[in-house]
N, C-alpha and C positions, 0 to 999 in steps of 0.2 A: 287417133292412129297416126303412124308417119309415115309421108307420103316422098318420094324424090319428085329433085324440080318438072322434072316430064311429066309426071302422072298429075300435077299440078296446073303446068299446061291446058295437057288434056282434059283434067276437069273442069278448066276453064273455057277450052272451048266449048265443050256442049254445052256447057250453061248457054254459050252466046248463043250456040244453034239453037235454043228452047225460046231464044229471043231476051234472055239477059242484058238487060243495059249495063256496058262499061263503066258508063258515069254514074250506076245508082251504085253500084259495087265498090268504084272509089268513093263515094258521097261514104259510105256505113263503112267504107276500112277505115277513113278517116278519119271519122269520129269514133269510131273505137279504142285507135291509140290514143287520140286524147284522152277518153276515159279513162284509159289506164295511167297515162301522165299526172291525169288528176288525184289517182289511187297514192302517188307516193310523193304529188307537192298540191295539197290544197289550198296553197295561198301563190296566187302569180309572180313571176317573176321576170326575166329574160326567155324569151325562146330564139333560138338562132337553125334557121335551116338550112341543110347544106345538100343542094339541088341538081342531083344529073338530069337529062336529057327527058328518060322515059316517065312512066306512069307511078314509079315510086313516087316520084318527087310529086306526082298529082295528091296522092296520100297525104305527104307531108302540111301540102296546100292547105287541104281539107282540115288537117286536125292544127295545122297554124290558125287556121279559121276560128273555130272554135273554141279553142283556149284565147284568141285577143277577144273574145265578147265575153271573158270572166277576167279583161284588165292583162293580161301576159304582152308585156313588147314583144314586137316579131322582128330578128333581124334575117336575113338571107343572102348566102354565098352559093351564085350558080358556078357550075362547073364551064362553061362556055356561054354564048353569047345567046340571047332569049330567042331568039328566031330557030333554033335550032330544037327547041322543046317540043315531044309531041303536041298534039292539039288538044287531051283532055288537058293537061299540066299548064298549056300554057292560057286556055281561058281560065283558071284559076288563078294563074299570076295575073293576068289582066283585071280580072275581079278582084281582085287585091286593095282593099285601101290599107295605107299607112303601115305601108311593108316600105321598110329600108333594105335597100339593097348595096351591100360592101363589096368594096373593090380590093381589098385590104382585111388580113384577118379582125377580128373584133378587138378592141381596146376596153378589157374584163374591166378596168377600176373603174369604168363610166358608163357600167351593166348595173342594174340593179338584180338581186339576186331571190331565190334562187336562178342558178345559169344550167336551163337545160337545152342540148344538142339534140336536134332529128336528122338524123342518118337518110335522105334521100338517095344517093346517090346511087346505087345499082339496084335491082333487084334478081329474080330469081333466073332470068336468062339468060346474065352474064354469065361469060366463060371465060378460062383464063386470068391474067394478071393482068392486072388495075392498069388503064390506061396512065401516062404520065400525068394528065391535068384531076383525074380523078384521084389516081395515087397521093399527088400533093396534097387536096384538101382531106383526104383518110386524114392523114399525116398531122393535117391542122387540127383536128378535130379530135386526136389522139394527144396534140402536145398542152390543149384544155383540159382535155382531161386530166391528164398526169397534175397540171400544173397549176391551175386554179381551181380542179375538182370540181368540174362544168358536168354534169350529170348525164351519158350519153341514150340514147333513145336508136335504137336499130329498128327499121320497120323492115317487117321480114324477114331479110337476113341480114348481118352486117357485112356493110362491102368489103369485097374482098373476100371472104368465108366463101368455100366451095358449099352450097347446098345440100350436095347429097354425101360426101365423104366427111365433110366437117373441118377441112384442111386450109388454115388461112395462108393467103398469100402475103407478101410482104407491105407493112404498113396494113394491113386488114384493121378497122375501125376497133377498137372495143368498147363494147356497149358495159353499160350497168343494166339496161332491159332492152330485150329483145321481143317485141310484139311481132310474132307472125297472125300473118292471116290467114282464116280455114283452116289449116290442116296443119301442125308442125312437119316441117322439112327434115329431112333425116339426118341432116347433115350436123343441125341444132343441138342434135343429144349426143354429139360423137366425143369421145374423150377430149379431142386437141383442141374442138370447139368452148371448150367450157369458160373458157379466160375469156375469149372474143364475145361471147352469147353473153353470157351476167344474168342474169332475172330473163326468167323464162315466161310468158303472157299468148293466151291466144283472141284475136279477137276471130268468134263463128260466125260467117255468114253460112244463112239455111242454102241459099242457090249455090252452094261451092262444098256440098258436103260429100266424103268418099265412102266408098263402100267399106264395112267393118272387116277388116283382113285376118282378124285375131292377133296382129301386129303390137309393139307396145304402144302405152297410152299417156298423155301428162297432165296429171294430178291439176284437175279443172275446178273451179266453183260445177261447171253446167255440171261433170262425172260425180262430184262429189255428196252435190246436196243430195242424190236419192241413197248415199249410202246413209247420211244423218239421220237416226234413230227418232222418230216420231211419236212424240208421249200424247193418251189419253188422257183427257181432264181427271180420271182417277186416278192416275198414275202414281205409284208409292215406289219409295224407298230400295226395298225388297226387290224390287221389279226395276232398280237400276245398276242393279250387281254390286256384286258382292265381292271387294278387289282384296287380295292379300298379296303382303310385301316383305320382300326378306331382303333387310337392306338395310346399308352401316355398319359401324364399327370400329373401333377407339382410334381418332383422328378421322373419319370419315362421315359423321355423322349427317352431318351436311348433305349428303348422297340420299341418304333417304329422307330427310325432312323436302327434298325439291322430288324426290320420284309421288311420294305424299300428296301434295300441293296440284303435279301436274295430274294426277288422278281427280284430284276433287274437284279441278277446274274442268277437265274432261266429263264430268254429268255423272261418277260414278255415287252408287246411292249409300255406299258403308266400303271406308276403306279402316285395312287396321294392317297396323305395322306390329310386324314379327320378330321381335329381338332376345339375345341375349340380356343376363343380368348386368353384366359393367358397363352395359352404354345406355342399360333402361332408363334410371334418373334423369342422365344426359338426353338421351333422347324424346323421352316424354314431355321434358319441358319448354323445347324447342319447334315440336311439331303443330301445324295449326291443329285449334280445337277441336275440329271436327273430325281428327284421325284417332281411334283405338289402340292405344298400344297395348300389346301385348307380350306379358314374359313366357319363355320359352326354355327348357332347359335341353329342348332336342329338336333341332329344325322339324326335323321327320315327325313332328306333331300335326301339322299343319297335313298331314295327310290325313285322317280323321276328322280336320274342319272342314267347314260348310264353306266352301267360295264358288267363285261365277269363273273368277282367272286370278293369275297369278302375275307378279311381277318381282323376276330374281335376279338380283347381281348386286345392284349399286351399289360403292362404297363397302361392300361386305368381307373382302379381305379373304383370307385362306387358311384360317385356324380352323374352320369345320367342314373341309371339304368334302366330307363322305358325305355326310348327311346331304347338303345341297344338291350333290350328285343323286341324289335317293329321290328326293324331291325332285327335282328335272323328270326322274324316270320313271315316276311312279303316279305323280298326280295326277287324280282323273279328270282337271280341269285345264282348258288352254292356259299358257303360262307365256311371257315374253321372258327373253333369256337374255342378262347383258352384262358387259362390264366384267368384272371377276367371276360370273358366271359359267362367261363365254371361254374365256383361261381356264377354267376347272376341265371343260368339256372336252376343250380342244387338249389338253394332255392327258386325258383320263385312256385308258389302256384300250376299255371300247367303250365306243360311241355311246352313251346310256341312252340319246333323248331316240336314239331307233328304234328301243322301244316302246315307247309311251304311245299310247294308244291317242289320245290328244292332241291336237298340233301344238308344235311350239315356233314362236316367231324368235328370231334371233337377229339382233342389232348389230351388231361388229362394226366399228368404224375401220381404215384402210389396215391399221396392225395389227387389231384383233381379226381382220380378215385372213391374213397369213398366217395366223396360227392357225388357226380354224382349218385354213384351205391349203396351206402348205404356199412356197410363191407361187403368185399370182401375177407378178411381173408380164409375160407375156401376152396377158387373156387382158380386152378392157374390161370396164369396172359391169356392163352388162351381159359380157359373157361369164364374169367370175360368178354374178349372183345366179344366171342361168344354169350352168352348169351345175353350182353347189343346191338350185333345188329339185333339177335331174335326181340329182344323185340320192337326195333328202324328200323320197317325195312324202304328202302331207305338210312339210314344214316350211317354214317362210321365212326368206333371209330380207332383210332391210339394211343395205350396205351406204353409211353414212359418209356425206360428202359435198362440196358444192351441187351435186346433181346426186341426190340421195335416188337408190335403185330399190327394188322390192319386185322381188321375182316367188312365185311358189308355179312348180308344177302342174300345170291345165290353164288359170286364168292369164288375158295378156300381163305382160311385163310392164310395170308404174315406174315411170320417171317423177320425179318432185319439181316442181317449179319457184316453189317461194321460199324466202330464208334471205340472207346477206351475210358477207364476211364477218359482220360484226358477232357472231353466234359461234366463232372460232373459240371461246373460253370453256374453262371448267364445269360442267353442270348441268350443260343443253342436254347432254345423253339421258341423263339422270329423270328432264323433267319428261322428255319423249320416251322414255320405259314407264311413266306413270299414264301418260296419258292414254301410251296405245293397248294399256294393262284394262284403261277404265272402259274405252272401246269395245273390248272384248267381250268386257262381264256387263255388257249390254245386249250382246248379242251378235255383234258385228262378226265374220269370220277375220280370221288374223290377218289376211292379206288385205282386206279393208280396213279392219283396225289399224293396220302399218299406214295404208295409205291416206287415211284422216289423221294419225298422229303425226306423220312428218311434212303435211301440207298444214295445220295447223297451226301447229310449232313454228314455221317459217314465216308461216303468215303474220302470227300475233309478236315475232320479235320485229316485224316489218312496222307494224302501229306500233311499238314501241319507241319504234327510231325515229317515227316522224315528231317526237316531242325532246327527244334525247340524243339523237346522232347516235349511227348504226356503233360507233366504235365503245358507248355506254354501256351499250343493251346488255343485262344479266340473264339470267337463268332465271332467275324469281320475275322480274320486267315480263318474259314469256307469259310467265304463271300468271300473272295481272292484267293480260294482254290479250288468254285466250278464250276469255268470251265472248271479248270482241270478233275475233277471226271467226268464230262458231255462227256467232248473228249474221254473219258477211253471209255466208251460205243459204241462212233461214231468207 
């Protein structure tokens, strides 16, 4: 759930009052970020902390700690002079061995790399704009970034970032992850945040947990593995669904051979692809082995077959748009709706998929969303999907994005936390309609489905990147990557 910095506070204080220790609470935030450090650089490198005053910087102490006893150099820039640190922060500086401490920003050719930054320096009590000496080192730690690609680490919130509105002040740090503790801060998921936050991580302490407000939620390993479908040692085939896919077509074919792939990686038990005759050849010889194709001379066949769920758009083009439209509205199995789907739907005279008794999940990245929803300019990107599944209810929008949304009517609202720029290419959509099609025809409801397929997806082009550099990573790369993501969970 999201909580603002007060209620965070406050749940901090009763912990104390229960008799919560301070320092067992920095000891487990601490080592929590590191874990996650360790999630996206398993071989040591440089660590550099950059240290205000308060208990943040006790954090950073701790998981500085922890990463130098797996080989990481530790260097460290305080913001003022050590006498000034509270007292948990500053017996961790004092327990320090073989912390250098610079007077002068770092000299990167004489780091050994990777060069990752921990963001000490405010946390969730600051108010207002960045003191001058704090502003400077933001400053420092932002022009690493930019400039030697020093990898930045936010704990909490990154300085400067208002907490609860999400609004950075001038010079506000930018992170590539942002590990909050407990509870994510509301301010984390706000549209303007999104460039300053980067990678979204939460580490859970049990003594800091909030009451469940029905409020939104972000797409967690802890939230996700009970949605992960648990097979019986008899477990067959049949009993892993039954995906069908209407997708491709001449120059596009590509579009379904990756929605394909992210099906069959997704656990689904029989996928079969539903084409046309002039891309059959083409198609059939291109999809992996384990896909069915099948020729089709009327989309609307596939309403007399046997599936679990469906999966329609990709690459499909707009020569048979009735039928598709017929299919959206008549299938009596859940369907994800994407890509040239979502175009058919949003100009079709009325809405078909209203009536389909079925839910349908539907993808839209930000300009199939303004077809869809007409401008959406004013509304952020979680009240567009809030609203659109007011309006839609049964059905589930998954609005694709640095901070992918998935709202349906009744359950809370899912933020996505994992992914990286480098996912900005052709295709990703493609293999997240296969996966969250294979979800389905498991059993998942769609809003689950949506939200195991776009935490997956992110996650397994994230173990891609750690062997290829985020700016490599393909579509197919996902596909090869999402077992791993799925094991993460088990």
């Amino acid at each position: 759930m999201l909580v603002t910095c007060r209620q965070m506070q406050e749940i901090e204080q009763r912990a104390f009052g229960r008799g919560v220790s301070a320092a067992d609470l920095m000891e487990k935030a601490g080592c929590g970020i590191a874990k996650e450090v360790r999630r996206f650089f398993p071989h040591p490198g440089t660590l550099i902390l950059y240290l205000g005053s308060g208990n943040n910087g006790g954090d950073a102490l701790v998981s500085a700690r922890e990463l130098q006893k797996l080989g990481w150099q530790v260097l460290a820039r305080l913001s003022g002079a050590v006498e000034k640190l509270k007292p948990l922060p500053r017996e961790h500086l004092d327990n320090f061995t073989n912390l250098r401490v610079l007077e002068a920003p770092a000299v990167v050719d004489e780091l050994a790399r990777p060069i990752v930054q921990l963001d000490g320096l405010l946390g969730i009590g600051a108010v207002g704009e960045m003191r001058a000496d704090i502003r400077a080192l933001a400053a420092e730690m932002n022009a690493l970034h930019h400039e030697a690609h020093a990898f930045t680490v936010a704990m909490d919130i990154p300085s400067g970032l208002n907490g609860d509105t999400g609004e950075p002040s001038p010079d506000c740090v930018i992170a590539d992850l942002t590990v909050t503790v407990a509870c994510c801060k509301a301010g984390l998921v706000a549209d303007a945040a999104t460039p300053f936050v980067g990678r979204l991580a939460v580490v859970p302490l049990a003594e800091l947990q909030a009451e469940d407000d029905h409020s939104p939620q972000l797409l967690t390993p802890e939230l996700l593995r009970s949605f992960l479908p648990r097979r019986s040692f008899e477990f067959h085939k049949g009993q892993a669904g039954r995906v069908g896919i209407i997708a491709g077509s001449r120059g596009f074919i590509g579009a379904a051979v990756l929605a394909c792939g992210g099906a069959l990686r997704a656990g689904a038990g029989m996928v079969t692809l539903l084409v046309k005759e002039e891309v059959y050849p083409l198609v059939a010889s291109l999809v992996p082995p384990e896909v069915m194709v099948k020729l089709v001379k009327d989309y609307r066949e596939v309403l007399e077959m046997k599936f679990d769920a469906l999966a329609i758009g990709p690459g499909l083009g707009f020569q048979y748009e009735n039928e598709v439209l017929t299919v959206i509205q008549y299938a009596n199995v859940p369907a994800v709706v994407d890509a040239d789907a979502i175009t058919m739907v949003a100009r079709a005279e009325v809405p078909v998929f209203l009536t389909s008794t079925p839910p349908r999940l539907f993808t839209p990245h930000p300009g199939e969303m303004a077809r869809l929803a007409g401008d959406c300019d004013t509304h952020s990107r979680i009240s567009q999907a809030e609203l659109w599944a007011m309006a839609h209810p049964g059905n589930t929008l998954l609005l694709k994005g640095a901070r992918t949304v998935i709202a349906t009517e009744g359950p809370p609202t899912y933020f996505n936390t994992t992914g990286h720029p480098g996912m900005a290419t052709g295709g990703m959509g493609d293999v997240l309609t296969g996966v969250c099609a294979a979800f389905a025809g498991q059993g998942l409801d769609l809003h689950r489905a949506a939200g195991m397929g776009a935490w997956s997806c992110g996650r397994a082009a994230e173990m891609a990147a750690l062997s290829m550099g985020q700016n490599s990573v393909l579509p197919s790369d996902v596909i090869a990557h999402l077992g791993q993501a799925l094991r993460e969970l088990e």
